[in-house]
C-alpha positions in Angstrom: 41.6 90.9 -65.2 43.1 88.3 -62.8 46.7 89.3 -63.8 45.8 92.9 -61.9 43.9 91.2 -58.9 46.8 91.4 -56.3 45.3 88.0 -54.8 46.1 86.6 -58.1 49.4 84.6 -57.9 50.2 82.1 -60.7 52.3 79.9 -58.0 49.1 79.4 -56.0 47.5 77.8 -59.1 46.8 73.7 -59.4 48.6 72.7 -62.5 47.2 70.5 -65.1 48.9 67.2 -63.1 47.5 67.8 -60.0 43.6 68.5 -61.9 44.3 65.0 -63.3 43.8 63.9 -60.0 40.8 65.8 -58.3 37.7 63.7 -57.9 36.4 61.2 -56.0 37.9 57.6 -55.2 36.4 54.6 -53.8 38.9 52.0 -51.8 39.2 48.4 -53.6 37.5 45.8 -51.4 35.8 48.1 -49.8 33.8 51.2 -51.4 32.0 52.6 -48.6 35.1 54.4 -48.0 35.9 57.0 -50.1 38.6 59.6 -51.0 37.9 63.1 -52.1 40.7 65.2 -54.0 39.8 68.5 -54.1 42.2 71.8 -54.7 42.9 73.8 -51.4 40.8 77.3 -50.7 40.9 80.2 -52.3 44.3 81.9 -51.5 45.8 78.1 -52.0 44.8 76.5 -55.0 48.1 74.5 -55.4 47.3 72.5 -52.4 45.1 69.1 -52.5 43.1 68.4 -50.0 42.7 64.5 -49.5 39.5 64.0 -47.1 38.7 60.1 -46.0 35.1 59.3 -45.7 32.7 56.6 -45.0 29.4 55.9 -45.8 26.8 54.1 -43.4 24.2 51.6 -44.7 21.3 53.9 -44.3 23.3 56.6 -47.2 22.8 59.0 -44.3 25.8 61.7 -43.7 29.4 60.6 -44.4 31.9 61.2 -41.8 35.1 62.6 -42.7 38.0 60.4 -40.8 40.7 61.7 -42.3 41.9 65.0 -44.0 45.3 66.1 -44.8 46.7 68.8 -47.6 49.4 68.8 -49.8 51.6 70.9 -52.1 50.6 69.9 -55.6 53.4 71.5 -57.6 54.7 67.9 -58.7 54.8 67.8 -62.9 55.5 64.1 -63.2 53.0 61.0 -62.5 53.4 59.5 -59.6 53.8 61.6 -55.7 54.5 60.1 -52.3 53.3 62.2 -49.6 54.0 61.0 -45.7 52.6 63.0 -42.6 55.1 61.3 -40.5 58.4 60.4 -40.4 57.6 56.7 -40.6 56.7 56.2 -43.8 53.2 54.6 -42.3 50.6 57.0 -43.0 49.8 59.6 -45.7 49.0 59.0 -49.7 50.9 57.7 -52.5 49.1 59.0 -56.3 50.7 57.1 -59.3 49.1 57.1 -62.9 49.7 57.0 -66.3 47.7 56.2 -69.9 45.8 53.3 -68.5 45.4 53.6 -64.7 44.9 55.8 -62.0 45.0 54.9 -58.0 46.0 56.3 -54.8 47.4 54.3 -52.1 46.0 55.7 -48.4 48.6 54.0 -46.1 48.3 53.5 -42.8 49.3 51.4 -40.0 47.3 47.5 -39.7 44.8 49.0 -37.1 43.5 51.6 -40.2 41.0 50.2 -41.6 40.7 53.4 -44.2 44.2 52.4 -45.8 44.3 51.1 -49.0 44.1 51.4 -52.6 41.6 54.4 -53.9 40.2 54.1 -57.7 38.3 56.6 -59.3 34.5 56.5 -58.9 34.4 56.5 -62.6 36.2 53.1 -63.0 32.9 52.0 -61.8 29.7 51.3 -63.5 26.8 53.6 -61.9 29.0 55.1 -59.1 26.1 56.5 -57.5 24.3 53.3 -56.5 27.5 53.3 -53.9 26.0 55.8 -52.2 22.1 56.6 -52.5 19.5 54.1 -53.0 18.3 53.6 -56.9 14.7 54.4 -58.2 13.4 53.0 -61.4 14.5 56.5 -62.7 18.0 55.2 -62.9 17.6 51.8 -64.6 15.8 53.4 -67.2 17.6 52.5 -70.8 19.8 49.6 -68.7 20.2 46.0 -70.6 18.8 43.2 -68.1 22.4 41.8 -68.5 23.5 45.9 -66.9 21.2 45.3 -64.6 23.0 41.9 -63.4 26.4 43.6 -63.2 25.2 46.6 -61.4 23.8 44.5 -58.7 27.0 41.8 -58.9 29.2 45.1 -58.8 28.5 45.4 -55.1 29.2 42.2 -54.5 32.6 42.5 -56.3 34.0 45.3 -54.6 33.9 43.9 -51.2 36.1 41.1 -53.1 33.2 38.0 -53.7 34.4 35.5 -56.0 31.6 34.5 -58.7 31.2 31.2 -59.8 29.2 32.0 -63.1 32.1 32.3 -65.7 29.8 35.5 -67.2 30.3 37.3 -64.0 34.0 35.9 -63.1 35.5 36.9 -66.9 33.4 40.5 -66.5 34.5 41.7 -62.8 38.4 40.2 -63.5 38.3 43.0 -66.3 38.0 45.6 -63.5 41.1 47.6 -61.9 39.2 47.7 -58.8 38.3 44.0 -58.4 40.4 42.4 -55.3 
């Protein structure tokens, strides 16, 4: 039992708050970078680990540029976490019912800062980051097809003039 496991400690455990917020992110007007939340190893599971990434054109590896941890012992919904003294660089997480973001700050010159929404506030996450195969499309409306393909457009902030397209991307959380 993990009660008897003297490596077991309760306090080291990610409460149900800080699982709300494990996943991956991709920045508004930009999604090539991403932000992974992940909990902390195995001895410190109440810690998240925020790791900056971005992706190259060719989908090859994705560098990490930024990592930092935090405590994630907070029970309410939203956290500021600074690294310095400033106020200029580290993560601010707010949510509630209807939205979920995380503000990456940084200073002008980081081009990672920003705002982070979940990958799933997108439709087809994945075609951020791989190239699509007819695999993929399979079951997809013509019209799904459109928006997928318009979607990468829209989150590097193009503005549509097709009133279809305008009304359907203005919907969006992520849409700058």
């Amino acid at each position: 039992s993990q009660e008897n496991n003297e490596e077991f400690d309760p306090a080291r455990m990610l409460s149900e708050d800080s699982k709300d917020v494990c996943g991956l992110y991709l920045k508004a007007g930009d999604p090539t970078y991403q932000l992974e939340v992940k909990p902390g190893g195995r001895l410190n599971r109440n810690q998240l680990t925020f790791t900056v990434k971005k992706s190259s054109k060719e989908y090859a590896e994705i560098e990490p540029i930024r990592f930092c941890e935090l405590p994630a012992d907070f029970e309410h919904k939203d956290l500021g976490f600074y690294d310095t003294d400033s106020e200029t660089n580290g993560i601010y997480i707010e949510w509630n019912d209807t939205e979920l973001y995380i503000d990456f700050l940084g200073d002008a010159a980081d081009e990672a800062a920003g705002r982070y929404y979940p990958a799933f506030y997108y439709f087809y996450p994945e075609a951020f980051f791989r190239p699509l195969n007819r695999a993929d499309i399979i079951g997809m409306t013509e019209k799904d097809i459109r928006y997928l393909r318009n979607q990468f457009y829209a989150a590097h902030g193009r503005s549509f003039n097709d009133e279809e397209l305008k009304e359907r991307f203005r919907k969006e959380r992520w849409y700058v």
